[in-house]
N, C-alpha and C positions, 0 to 999 in steps of 0.2 A: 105595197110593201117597199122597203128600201131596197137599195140595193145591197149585194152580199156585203160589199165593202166597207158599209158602212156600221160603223160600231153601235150609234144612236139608234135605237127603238122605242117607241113611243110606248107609255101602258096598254095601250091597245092592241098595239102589235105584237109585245112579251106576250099578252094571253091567246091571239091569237095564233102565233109561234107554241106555245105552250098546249092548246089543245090538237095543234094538227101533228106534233110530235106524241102527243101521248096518244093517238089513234094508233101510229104506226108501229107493226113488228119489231124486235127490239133489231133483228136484222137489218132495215132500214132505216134506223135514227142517225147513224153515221154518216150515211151519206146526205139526208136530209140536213142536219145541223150543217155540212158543209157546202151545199148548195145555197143555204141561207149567211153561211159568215158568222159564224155561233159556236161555241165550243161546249161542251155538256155541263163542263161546272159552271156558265154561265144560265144554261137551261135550269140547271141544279136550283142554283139561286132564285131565279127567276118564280121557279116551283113555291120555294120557300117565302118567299114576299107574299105571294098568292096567297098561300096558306095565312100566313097570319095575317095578310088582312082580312080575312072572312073568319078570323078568330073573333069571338066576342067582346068586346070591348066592353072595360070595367070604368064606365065615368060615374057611375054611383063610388066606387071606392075612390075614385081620385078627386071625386069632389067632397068625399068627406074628409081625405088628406089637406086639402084646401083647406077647407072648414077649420080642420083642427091646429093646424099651422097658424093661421088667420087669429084664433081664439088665444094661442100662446102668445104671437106676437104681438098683439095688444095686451094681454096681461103682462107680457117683458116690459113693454114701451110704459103702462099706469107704473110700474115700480120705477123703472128708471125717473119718470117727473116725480114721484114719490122720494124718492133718493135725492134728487136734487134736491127737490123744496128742502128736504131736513137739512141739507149742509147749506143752504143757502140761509135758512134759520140761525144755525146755529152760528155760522160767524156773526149774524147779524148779531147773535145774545152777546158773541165774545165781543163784539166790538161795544158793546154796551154797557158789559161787565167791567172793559176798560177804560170808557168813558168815568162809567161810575168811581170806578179806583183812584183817578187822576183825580177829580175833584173833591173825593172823599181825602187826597195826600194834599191838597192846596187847603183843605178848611182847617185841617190838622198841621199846616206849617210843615210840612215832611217835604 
């Protein structure tokens, strides 16, 4: 173990610290946390980490959040080159519209 003074603890040692505090009397947690350099809402927290990491973890749902993120952002991305191509068309026509105009006003003398 570290010493009291020291604020770093390793995972190992939170749960270690963690189960020799929750064997004892709630009479002597006090003195225990302070022989070790710990404060209870640190224990508190320390608790709380535990717990949920031994909560179940949902990577079926977050991998079908993936998935579906995945699936939009390529259908955004096919519209946006979709979108481009037409305005990239369409000036093309316009400029071709007025190609056509200008030499359709020079056969006509205009």
């Amino acid at each position: 173990m570290r010493s009291a003074s020291s604020p770093d603890f390793t995972p190992a040692q939170k749960l270690e610290l963690l189960l020799q505090a929750s064997a004892l009397p709630q009479d002597q947690l006090g003195a225990f946390l302070r022989s070790k350099g710990i404060q209870e809402a640190q224990l508190l927290a320390w608790r709380q980490d535990a717990l949920l990491g031994l909560s179940p973890a949902r990577p079926s749902s977050q991998a079908a959040d993936i998935r579906r993120l995945q699936a939009e952002l390529q259908r955004k991305e096919q519209a946006l080159a979709e979108a481009a191509a037409l305005l990239l068309l369409q000036k093309k026509t316009s400029l071709l519209w007025a190609d056509a105009e200008s030499i359709s006003h020079k056969k006509n003398g205009f």
